[in-house]
C-alpha positions as CSV (number, residue, x, y, z in Angstrom):
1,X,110.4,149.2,156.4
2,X,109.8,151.4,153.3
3,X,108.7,154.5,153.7
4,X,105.8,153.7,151.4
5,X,104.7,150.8,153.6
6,X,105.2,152.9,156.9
7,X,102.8,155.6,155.6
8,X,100.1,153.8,154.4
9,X,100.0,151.3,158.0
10,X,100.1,154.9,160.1
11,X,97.3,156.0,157.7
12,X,95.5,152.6,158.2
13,X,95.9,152.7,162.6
14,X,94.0,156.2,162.0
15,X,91.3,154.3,161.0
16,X,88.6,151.3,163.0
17,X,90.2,147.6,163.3
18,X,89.9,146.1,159.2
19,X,86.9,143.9,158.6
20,X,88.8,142.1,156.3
21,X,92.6,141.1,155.7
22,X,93.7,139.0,153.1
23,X,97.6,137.8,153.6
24,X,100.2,135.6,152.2
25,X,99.6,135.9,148.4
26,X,100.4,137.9,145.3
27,X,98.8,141.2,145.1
28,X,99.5,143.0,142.1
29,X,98.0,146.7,142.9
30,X,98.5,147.8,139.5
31,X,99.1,151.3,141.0
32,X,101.5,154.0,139.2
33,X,104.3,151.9,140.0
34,X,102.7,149.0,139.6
35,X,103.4,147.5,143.2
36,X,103.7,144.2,144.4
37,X,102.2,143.3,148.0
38,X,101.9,140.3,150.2
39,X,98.6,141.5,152.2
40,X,95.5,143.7,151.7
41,X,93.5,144.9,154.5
42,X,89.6,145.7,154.0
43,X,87.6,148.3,156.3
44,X,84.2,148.0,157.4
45,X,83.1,150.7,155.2
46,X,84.3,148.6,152.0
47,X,87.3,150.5,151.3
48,X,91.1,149.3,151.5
49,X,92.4,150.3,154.6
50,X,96.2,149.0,154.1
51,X,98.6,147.5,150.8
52,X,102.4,145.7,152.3
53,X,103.6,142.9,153.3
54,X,101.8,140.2,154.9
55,X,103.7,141.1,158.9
56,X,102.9,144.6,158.8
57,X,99.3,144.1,157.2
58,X,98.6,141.3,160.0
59,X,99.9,143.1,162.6
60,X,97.0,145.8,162.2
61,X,94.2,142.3,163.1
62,X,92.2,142.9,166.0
63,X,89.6,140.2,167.4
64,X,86.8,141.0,165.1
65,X,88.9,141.2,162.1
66,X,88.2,138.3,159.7
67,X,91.5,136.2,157.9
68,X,91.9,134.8,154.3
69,X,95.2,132.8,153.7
70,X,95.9,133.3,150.0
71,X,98.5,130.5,150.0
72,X,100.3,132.1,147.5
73,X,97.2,132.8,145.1
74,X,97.0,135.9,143.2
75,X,94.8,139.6,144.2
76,X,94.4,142.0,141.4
77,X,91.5,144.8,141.2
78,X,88.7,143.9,140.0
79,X,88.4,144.1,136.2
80,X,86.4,146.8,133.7
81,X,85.0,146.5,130.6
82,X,84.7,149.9,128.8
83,X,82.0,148.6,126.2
84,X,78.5,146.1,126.8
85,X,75.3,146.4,126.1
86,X,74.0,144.6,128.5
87,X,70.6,144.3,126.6
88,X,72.5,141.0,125.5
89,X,70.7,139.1,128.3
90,X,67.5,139.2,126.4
91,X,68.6,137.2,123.0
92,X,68.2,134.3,124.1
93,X,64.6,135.0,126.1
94,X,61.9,133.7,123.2
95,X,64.7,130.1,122.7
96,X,68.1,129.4,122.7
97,X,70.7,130.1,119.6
98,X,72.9,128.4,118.8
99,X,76.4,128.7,117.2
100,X,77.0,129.5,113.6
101,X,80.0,129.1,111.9
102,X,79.2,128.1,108.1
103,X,76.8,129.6,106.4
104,X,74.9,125.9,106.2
105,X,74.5,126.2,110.3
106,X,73.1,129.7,109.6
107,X,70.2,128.5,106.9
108,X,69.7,125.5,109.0
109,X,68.8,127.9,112.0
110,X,66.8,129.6,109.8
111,X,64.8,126.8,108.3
112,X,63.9,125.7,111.7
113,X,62.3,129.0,112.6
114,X,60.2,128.5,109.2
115,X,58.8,125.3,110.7
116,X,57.5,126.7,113.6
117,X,56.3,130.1,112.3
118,X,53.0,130.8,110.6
119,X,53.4,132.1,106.5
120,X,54.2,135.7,106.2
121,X,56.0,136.0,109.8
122,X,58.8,137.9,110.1
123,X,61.6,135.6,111.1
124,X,65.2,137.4,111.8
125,X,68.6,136.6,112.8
126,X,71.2,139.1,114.6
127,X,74.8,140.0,115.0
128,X,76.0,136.9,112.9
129,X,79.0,138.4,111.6
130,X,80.4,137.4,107.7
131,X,83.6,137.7,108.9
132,X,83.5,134.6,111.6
133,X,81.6,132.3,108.8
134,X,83.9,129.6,107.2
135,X,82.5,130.7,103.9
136,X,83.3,134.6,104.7
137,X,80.0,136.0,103.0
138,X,76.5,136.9,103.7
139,X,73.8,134.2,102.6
140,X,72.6,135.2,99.5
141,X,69.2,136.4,98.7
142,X,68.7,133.0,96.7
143,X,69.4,130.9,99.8
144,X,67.0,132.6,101.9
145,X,64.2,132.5,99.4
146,X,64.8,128.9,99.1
147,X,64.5,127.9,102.4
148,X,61.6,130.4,103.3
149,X,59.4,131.7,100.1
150,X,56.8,132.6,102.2
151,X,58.4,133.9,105.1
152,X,60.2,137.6,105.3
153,X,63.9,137.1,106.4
154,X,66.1,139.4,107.6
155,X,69.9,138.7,108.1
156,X,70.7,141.2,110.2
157,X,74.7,142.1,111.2
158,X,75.7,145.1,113.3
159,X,74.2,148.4,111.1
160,X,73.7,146.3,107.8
161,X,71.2,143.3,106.8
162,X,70.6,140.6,104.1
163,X,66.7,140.3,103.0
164,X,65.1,137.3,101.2
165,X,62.6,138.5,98.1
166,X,59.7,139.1,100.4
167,X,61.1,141.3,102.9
168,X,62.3,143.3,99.8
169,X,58.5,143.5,98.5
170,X,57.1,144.2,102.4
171,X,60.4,146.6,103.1
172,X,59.5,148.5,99.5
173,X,62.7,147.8,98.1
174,X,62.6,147.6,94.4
175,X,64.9,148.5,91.5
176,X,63.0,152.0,91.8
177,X,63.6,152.8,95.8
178,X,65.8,155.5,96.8
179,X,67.5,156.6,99.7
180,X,66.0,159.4,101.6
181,X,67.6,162.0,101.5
182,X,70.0,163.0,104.1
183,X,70.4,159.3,104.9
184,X,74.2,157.4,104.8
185,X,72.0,154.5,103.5
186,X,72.5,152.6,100.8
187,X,71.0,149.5,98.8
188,X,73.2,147.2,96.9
189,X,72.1,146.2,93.7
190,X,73.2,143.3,90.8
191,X,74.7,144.3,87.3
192,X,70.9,144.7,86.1
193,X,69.8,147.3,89.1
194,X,68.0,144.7,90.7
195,X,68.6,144.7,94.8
196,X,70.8,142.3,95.4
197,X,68.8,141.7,99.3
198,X,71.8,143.8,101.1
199,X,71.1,146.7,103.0
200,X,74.2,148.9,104.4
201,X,73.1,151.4,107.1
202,X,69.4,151.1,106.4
203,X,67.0,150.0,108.6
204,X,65.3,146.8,107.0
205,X,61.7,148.6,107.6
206,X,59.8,145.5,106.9
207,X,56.4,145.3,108.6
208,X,55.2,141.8,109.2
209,X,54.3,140.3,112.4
210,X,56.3,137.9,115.0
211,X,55.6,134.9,117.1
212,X,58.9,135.7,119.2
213,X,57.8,136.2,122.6
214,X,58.3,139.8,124.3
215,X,60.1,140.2,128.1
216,X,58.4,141.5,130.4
217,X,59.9,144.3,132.8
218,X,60.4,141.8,135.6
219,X,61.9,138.9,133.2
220,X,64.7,142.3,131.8
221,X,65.2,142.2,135.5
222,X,66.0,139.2,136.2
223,X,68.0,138.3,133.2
224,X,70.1,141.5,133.7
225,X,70.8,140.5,136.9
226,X,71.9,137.0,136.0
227,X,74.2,138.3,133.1
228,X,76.0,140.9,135.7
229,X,76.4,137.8,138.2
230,X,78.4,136.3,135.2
231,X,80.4,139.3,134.5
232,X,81.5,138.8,138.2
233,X,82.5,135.4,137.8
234,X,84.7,136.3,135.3
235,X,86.1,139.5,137.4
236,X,84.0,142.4,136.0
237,X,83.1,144.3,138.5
238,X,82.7,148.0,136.8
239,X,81.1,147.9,133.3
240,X,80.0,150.4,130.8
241,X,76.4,150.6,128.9
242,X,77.3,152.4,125.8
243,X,74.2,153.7,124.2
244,X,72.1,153.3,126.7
245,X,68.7,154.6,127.6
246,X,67.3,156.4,130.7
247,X,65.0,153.1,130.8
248,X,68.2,151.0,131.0
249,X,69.3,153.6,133.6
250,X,65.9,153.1,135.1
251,X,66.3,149.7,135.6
252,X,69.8,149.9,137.2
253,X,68.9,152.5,139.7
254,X,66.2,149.5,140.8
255,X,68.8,147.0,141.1
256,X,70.7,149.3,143.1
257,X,68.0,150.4,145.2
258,X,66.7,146.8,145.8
259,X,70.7,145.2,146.6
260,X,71.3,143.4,143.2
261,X,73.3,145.9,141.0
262,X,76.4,143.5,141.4
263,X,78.8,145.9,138.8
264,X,79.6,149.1,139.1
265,X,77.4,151.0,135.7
266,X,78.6,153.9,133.4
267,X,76.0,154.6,130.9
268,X,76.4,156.7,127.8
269,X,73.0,157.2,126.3
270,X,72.8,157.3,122.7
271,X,71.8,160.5,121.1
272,X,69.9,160.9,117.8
273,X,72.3,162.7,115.1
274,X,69.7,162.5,112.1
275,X,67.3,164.8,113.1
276,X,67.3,168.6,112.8
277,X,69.5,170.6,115.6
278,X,66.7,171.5,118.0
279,X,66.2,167.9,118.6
280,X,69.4,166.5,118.9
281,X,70.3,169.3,121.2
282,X,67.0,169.1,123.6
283,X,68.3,165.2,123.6
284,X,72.1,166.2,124.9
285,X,70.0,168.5,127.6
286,X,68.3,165.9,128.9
287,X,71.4,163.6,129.2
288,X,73.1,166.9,131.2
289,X,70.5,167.5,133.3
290,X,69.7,163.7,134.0
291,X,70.2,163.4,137.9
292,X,72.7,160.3,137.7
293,X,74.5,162.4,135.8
294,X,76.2,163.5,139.6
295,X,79.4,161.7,140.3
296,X,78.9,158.8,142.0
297,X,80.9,155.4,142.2
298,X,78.2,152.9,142.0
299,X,75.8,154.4,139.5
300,X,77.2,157.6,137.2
301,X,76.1,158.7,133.5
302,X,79.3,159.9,132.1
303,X,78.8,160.7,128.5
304,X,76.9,160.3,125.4
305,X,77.1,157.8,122.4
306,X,76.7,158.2,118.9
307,X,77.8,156.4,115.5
308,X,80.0,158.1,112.9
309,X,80.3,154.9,110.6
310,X,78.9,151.6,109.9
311,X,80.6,147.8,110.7
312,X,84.2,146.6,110.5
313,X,82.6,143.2,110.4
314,X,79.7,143.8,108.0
315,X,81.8,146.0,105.1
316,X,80.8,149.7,106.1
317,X,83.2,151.3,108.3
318,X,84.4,154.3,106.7
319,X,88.2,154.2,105.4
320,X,90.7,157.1,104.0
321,X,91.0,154.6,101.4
322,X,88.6,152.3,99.2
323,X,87.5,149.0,100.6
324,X,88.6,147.1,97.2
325,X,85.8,145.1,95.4
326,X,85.0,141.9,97.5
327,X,82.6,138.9,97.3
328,X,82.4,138.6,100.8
329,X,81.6,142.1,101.5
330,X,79.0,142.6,98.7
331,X,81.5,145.2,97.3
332,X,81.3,145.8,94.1
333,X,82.3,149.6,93.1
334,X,85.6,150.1,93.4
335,X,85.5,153.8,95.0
336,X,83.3,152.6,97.5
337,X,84.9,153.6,100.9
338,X,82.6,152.7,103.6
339,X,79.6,154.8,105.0
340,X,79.9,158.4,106.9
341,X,76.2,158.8,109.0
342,X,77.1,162.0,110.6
343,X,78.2,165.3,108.7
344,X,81.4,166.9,109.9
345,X,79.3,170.5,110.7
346,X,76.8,168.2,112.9
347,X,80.0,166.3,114.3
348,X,81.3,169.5,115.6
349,X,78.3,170.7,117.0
350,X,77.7,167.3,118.8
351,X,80.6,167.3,120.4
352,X,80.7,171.2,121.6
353,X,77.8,170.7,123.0
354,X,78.8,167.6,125.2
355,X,82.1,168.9,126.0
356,X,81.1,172.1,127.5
357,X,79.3,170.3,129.9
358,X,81.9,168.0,130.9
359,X,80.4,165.2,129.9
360,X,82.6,162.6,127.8
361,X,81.8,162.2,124.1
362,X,82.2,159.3,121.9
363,X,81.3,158.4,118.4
364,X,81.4,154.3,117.2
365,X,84.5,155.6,114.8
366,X,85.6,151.5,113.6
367,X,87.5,153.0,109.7
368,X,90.5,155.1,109.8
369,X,88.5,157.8,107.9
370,X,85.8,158.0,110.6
371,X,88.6,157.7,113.1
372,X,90.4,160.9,111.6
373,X,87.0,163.1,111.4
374,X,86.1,162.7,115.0
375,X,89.9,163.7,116.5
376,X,89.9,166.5,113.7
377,X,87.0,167.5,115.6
378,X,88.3,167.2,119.0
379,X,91.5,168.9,117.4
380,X,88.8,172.2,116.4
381,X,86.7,172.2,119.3
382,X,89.8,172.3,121.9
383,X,91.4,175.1,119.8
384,X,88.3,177.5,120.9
385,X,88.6,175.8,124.1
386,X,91.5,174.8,125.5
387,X,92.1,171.6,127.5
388,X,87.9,170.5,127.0
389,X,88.6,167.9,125.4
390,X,91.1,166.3,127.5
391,X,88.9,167.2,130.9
392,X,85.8,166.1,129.6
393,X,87.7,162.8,128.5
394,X,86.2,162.8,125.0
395,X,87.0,159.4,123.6
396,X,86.3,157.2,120.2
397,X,85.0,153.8,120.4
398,X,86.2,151.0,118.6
399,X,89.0,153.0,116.6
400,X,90.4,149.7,114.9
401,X,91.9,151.5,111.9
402,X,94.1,154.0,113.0
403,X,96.4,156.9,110.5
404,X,99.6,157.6,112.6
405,X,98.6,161.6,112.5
406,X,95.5,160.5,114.3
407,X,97.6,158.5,117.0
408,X,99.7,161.0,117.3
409,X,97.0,164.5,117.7
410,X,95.0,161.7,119.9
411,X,97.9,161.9,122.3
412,X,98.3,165.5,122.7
413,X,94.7,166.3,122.9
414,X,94.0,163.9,125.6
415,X,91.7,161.7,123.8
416,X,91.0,158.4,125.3
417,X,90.3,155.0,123.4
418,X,87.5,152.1,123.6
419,X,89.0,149.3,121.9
420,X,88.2,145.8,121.7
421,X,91.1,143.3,120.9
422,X,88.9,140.5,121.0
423,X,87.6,141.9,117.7
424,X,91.6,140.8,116.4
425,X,91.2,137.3,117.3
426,X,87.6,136.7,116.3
427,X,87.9,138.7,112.9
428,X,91.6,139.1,112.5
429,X,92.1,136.1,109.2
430,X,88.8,137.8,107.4
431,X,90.3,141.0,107.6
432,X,94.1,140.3,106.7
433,X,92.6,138.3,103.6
434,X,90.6,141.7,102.5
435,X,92.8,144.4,103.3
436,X,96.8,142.6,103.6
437,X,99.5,142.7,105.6
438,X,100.1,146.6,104.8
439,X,96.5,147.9,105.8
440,X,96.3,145.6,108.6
441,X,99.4,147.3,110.5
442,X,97.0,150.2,111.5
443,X,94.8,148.0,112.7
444,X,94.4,148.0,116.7
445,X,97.9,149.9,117.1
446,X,98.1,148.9,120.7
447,X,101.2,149.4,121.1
448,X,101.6,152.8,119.0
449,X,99.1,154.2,121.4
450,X,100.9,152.8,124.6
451,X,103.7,154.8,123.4
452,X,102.4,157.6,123.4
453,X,100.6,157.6,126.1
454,X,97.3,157.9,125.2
455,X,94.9,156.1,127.6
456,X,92.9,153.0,125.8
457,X,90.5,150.5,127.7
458,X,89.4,147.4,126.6
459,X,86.0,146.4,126.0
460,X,84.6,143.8,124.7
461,X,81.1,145.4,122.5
462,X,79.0,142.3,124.5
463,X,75.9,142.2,122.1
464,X,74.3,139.1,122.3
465,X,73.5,136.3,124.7
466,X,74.9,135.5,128.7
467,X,78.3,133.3,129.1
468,X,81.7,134.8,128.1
469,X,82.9,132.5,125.3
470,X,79.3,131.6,123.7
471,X,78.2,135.4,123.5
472,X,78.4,138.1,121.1
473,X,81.1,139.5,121.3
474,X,82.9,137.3,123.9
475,X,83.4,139.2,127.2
476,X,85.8,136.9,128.9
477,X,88.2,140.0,129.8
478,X,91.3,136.9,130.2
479,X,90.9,136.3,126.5
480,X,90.8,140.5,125.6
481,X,94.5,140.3,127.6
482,X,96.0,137.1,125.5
483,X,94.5,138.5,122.6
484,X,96.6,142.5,122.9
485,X,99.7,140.3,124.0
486,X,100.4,137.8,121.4
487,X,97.8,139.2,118.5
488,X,96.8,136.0,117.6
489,X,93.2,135.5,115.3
490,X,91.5,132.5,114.7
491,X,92.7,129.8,112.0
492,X,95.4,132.3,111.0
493,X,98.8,130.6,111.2
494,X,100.7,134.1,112.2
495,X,100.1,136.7,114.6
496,X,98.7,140.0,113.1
497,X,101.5,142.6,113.4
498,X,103.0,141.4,116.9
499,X,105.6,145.1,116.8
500,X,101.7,146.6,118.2
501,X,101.1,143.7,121.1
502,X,101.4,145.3,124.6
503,X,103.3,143.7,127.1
504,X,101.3,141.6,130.4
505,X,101.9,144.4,132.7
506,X,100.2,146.9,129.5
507,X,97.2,144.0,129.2
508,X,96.1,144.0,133.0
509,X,96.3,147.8,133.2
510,X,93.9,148.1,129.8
511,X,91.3,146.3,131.8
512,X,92.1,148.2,135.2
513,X,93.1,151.6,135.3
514,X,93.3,152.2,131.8
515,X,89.5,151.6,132.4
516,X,89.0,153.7,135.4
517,X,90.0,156.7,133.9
518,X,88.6,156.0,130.6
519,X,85.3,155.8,132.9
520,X,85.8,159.1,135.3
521,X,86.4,156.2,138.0
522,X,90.1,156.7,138.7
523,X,89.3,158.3,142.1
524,X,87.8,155.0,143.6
525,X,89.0,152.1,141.8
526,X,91.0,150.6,138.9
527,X,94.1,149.9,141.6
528,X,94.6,148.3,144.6
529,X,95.5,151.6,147.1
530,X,94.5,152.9,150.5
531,X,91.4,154.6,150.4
532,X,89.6,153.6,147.1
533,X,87.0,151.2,147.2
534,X,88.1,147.2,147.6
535,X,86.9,145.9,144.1
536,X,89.4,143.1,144.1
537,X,89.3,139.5,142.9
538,X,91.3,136.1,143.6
539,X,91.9,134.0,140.9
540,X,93.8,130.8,140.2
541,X,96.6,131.2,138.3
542,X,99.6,134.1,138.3
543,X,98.7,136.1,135.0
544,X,102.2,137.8,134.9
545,X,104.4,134.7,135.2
546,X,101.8,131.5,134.3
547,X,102.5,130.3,130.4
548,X,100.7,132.9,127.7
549,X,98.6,130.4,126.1
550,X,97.1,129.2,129.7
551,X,96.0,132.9,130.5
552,X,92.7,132.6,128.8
553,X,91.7,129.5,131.3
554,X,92.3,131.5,134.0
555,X,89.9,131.2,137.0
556,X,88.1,133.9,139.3
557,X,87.8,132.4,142.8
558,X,86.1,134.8,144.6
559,X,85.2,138.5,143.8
560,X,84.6,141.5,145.8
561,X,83.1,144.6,145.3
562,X,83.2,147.4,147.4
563,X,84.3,144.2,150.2
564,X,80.8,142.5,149.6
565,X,81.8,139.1,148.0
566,X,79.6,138.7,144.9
567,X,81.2,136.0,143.3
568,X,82.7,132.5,144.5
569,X,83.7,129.5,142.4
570,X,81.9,126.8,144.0
C-alpha cells in the first residue's frame, strides 16, 4: 500500500463509520498531483472521509454505511463557474425568446412585440450580440423605424444599443446632444452629423412606458431556484454572481436559510466608479463591512466588480491599438480604439481601497488596453504594498486580449484570471474576420497563462435565460472545456490559434481548482481530498480518454454537494 493511501485510511478510522462510499469507478481527484482513485468515502457531516482504491476504501464500510457501485463510471469534483449573473432567470418571465441568428429572426421578433403593444411603448431587446448574427451587424436605424414608426425600440447588446428614430426623439438624441461630461459615452453619427441610432456606453435614457410584466419577489425566488437546479444538472455546484447586489445577496441568504440554495454563491457586488470619491468609497465600506463578507463555504462575498471598458462583442472594448473602420461594428473613425469608463487615478484608488481589505478586486477588462491599465495598477499598488495583490487575489474578468508584458507582470504579481472560452467558439469567426490572424493570437492566451502559472477560471458570463445551450452566454461548463482544448468557433473552418489550447487535464482543472482559488474556496473544495467538503458529480462518459468532439454531450448522473444529492438524471 502507498504511503499516500495508508495515511489518509488511518486519518479516515479516526473518524465515525462513512455515510457514503462510492467504489469501483474512475475518480479523477484533480488534486496537486492530479490522482487517480478507485473509491471515495463520504462522512456524515458531508465531508470526504477517504480517496484509494476501491479494497482499502470498502474495507472502512460498517452496517449503516450506504454503497454505490460506479461500474466503471467516472467521479470528478463538482464543477465552478467563476462568472453568472444569475439575474438570467428572469428574461424569459413576461414570454419566451426565442433564437436569433440573422438579423431577419431579430426584426421579426421585434415586429411581433409591435403587434401586441399599444403606440408609443417602449419595446426592447437584450444581449443579441452582432457578432453571432449571419449578417455580422446591428439592425439599422431604417429597419427598426420600418417595422415600428410608432413604437420606441431599443437594440440593446452588452454596454451599447441601437435606437429606432423615436427612441432618439424620447432619449433627446439629436445632431445637437452631447456627452456629459466626464462620461466614456459616445453617439455615433452619419457623414452629415446626424445619429446614426448607435449608442456606445450610454445608457439609452428613453422614458416611455412598458406592458412587460414585472416579477415579483416570490416569482425571483422561484426562478432562481429553478436556474441553480439546472446549473446542478450540468455539474455546477459552486458559482459566482459578479456584480451583484446586497438584494441578490438577500435573496440567497433566504434560499439558504429556507434549504434551497442548491450552489455554493460568491458574490462581487458592483461598485459605482462615476461618482465623486466620497461615494464610491462609502460604497466599498459597505461591501467590507457587509456580514457575509466572513469566510464561509456555502455563502461568502469575496470581492467587488466594476467595468473598465465596454463590449468585445458589441465594438467597445478598449485596445492598445485602433479597432480599424468596420460596417459591422458601426466604426467609422479610424483612431477609434474602444472606450476607457474608469480614469487610471480612480483605477488606482479603487483598487487600494479593496485590497487593503483583503477583499478581491476585479474590473470587466475585455481589450488588451484595458487589460494593461488594470495589472499596471496592480503592478503600482503592490509596489507600496507588497504581496496585496496576490493575497487579496485581485483578478481581471474577461481579459480576452492579452499583451505578453501583461501575461507575463500577471504572473509575478499573483493576479488571477476570469475567462470565458465559450466566448472563442460563439464569437471566434466575427472576430478573426475584424481583427486577423495576427491580433487574434492574443486573444484568450490559455495556454501562455498556463505556462506561467498564473491561475485562470473559466466562466461562462450567463446573462440571459435558464438551459445551458439556449442561454446567454451558454453555461454548459463541458462545452467551456472542448472549447480551451481544440479552440474551435462556429462556421470557422480552422481552429483559432490551437499553440494557446490547454491540454484535458488544464480544461477540468480551469473549472475545478483553478476555480476554487480564483474564488477563496481552495480550503473546502475544487478537489477530491480528505477533509474538504464532498461536492462531487458522476457523469456518463470518461472526459480524459472519451473522443474530443463527444465531450460536450457529456452527461451528469447524479450530483452532490456537501453529500446531499441535488441532482439525478432521471
Amino acid at each position: 500500500m502507498k504511503l499516500a493511501s495508508l495515511c489518509t485510511l488511518l486519518a479516515a478510522t479516526l473518524h465515525a463509520a462513512p455515510a457514503l462510499i462510492l467504489h469501483h469507478g474512475k475518480v479523477i481527484t484533480i488534486n496537486k498531483d492530479f490522482r487517480i482513485a478507485e473509491a471515495i468515502a463520504i462522512d456524515a457531516d458531508g465531508r470526504i472521509a477517504a480517496v484509494g482504491s476501491s479494497d482499502e476504501v470498502l474495507a472502512l464500510k460498517k452496517d449503516a454505511t450506504q454503497l454505490l457501485d460506479l461500474a466503471g463510471k467516472t467521479v470528478l469534483p463538482g464543477l465552478m463557474d467563476s462568472h453568472v449573473h444569475p439575474g438570467a432567470a428572469m428574461i424569459e418571465f413576461d414570454h419566451e425568446i426565442p433564437t436569433m441568428e440573422t438579423i431577419a429572426e431579430v426584426l421579426a421578433y421585434l415586429s411581433g412585440r409591435v403587434k401586441i403593444s399599444q403606440p408609443g411603448e417602449l419595446i426592447m431587446v437584450r444581449q443579441i450580440f452582432i457578432t453571432r448574427l449571419e449578417e455580422k451587424r446591428y439592425p439599422t436605424r431604417a429597419e427598426l423605424d420600418r417595422i415600428a414608426p410608432h413604437n420606441p425600440i431599443v437594440f440593446s447588446t452588452g454596454p451599447d444599443s441601437m435606437l429606432n428614430s423615436l427612441a432618439l426623439k424620447l432619449g433627446g438624441y439629436s445632431r445637437d446632444y452631447k456627452v456629459s461630461k466626464g462620461s466614456a459615452g459616445k453617439m455615433e453619427v452619419d457623414a452629415n452629423g446626424e445619429p446614426t441610432g448607435l449608442l456606445r456606453s450610454l445608457s439609452h435614457n428613453v422614458k416611455a412606458p412598458t406592458s412587460v410584466k414585472s416579477p415579483t419577489l416570490e416569482d425571483s425566488y422561484r426562478l432562481t431556484v429553478e436556474l441553480f437546479k439546472d446549473y446542478n444538472s450540468v455539474g455546477l455546484t459552486t458559482v459566482a454572481d459578479r456584480d451583484s447586489s446586497f438584494k441578490q445577496c438577500e435573496l440567497y441568504q433566504k434560499m439558504l436559510t429556507k434549504g434551497d440554495l442548491t450552489v455554493r454563491m460568491r458574490p462581487s457586488p458592483g461598485i459605482p466608479t462615476m461618482s465623486l470619491w466620497p461615494a464610491c468609497e462609502k460604497a466599498i465600506d459597505e461591501v467590507i463591512q457587509h456580514p457575509l463578507t466572513k469566510e464561509d463555504p456555502m455563502l461568502q462575498i469575496i470581492g467587488t466588480k466594476v467595468y473598465l471598458d465596454g463590449g468585445m462583442l458589441t465594438g467597445s472594448a478598449w485596445m492598445i491599438e485602433p479597432w480599424g473602420i468596420s460596417e459591422a461594428y458601426g466604426i467609422s473613425d479610424p483612431q477609434y480604439r474602444g472606450v476607457q469608463k474608469i480614469t487610471a487615478q480612480r483605477l488606482k484608488q479603487l483598487v487600494e481601497k479593496v485590497t487593503a481589505a483583503g477583499l478581491q478586486f476585479t474590473a470587466h477588462s475585455v481589450g488588451d488596453a484595458a487589460v494593461q491599465l488594470l495589472i499596471d495598477t496592480y503592478e503600482t499598488v503592490d509596489g507600496q504594498n507588497p504581496g496585496s495583490v496576490r493575497a487579496a487575489r485581485s483578478s481581471v474578468t474577461h481579459c480576452n486580449f492579452m499583451h505578453p508584458d501583461s501575461i507575463a507582470k500577471a504572473a509575478k504579481l499573483g493576479v488571477c484570471i476570469d475567462l470565458q472560452p465559450i466566448w472563442l467558439h460563439m464569437d471566434g469567426r466575427t472576430l478573426m474576420g475584424h481583427f486577423g490572424e495576427q491580433r487574434m493570437s492574443r486573444f484568450q492566451p490559455l495556454r501562455a497563462c498556463f505556462d506561467q502559472k498564473i491561475i485562470v477560471g473559466g466562466g461562462s458570463d450567463h446573462m440571459q435565460k435558464i438551459g445551458s445551450f439556449r442561454s446567454i452566454n451558454p453555461y454548459n461548463p463541458w462545452l467551456g472545456m472542448w472549447t480551451a482544448i481544440i479552440r474551435k468557433a462556429r462556421n470557422l473552418d480552422k481552429p483559432v490559434h490551437i499553440a494557446n489550447a490547454l491540454t484535458r487535464e488544464e480544461a477540468l482543472r480551469l473549472y475545478t481548482i483553478n476555480n476554487a482559488f480564483l474564488l477563496k474556496a481552495e480550503k473546502n473544495t475544487g478537489s477530491l481530498e480528505p477533509g474538504k467538503l464532498a461536492d462531487i458529480i458522476l457523469v456518463d462518459r470518461d472526459p480524459l480518454t472519451c473522443p474530443i468532439d463527444d465531450l460536450v454531450q457529456t452527461q451528469v448522473l447524479k450530483t452532490w454537494l456537501g453529500g446531499k444529492v441535488v441532482f439525478e438524471k432521471k
